[in-house]
C-alpha positions in Angstrom: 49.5 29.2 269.4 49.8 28.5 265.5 51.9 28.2 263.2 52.1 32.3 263.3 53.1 34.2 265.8 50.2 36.7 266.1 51.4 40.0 267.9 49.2 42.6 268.9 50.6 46.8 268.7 48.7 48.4 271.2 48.9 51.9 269.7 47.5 54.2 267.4 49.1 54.0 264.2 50.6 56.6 262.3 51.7 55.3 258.5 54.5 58.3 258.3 55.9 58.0 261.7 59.5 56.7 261.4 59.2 55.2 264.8 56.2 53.1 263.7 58.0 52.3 260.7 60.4 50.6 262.8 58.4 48.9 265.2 56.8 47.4 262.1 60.6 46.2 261.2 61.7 44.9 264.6 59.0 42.3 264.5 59.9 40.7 261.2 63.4 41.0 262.5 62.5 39.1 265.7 60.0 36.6 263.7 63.2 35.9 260.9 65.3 34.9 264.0 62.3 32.7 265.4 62.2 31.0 262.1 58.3 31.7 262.0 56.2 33.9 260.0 54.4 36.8 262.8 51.0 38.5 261.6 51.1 41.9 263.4 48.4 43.9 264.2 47.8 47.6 265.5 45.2 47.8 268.2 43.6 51.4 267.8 43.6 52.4 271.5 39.7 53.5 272.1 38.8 49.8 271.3 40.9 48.8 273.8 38.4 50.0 276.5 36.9 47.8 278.7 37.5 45.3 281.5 39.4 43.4 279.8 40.1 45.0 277.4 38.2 43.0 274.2 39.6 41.2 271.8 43.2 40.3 272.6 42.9 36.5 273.6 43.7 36.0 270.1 47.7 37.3 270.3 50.8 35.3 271.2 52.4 38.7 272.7 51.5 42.5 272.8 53.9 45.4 272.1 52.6 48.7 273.6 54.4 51.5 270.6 55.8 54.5 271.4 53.4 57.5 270.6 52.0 58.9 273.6 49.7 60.5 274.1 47.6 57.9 272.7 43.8 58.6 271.7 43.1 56.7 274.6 45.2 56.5 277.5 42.6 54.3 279.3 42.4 51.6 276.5 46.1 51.9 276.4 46.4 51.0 279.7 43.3 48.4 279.6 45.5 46.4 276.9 48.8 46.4 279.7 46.9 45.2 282.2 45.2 43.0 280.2 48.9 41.0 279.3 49.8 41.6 283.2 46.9 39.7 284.5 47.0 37.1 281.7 50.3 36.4 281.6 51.1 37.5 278.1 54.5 38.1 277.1 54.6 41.9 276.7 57.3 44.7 274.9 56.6 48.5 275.4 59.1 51.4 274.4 
């Protein structure tokens, strides 16, 4: 872990979705109150597919977004069980 907190979105993001908007929000929020800076990144769902799913050794936590349906329900899920079986700390609304 660095000195940032790097947090991974699994979701598709929309720019003028309100509910991504505030997604967006609640992690500076939550990396204010931590006292450290967070890097946040949206994971497009269809690159999520795979066993495991690529690419996400690289995040202190994942956040699974509202928006369903997502492009890609099995990336989606590929990224949840990828933080079960790893033992990532994980947030989904």
């Amino acid at each position: 872990m660095g000195q940032h907190l790097e947090i991974g979105v699994i979701g598709d993001l929309d720019p003028s979705s309100s509910t991504h908007a505030a997604t967006d929000a609640a992690l500076d929020h939550a990396a204010a109150a931590l006292g450290r800076p967070a890097r946040v990144s949206w994971l497009a769902t269809p690159g999520l597919e795979g066993e495991p799913a690529p690419g996400l050794e690289r995040f202190d936590g994942l956040w699974c977004s509202p928006g369903s349906p997502y492009r890609s329900m099995t990336g989606a899920l590929a990224g949840i069980r990828f933080a079960r079986e790893r033992g990532r700390p994980f947030f989904a609304t």
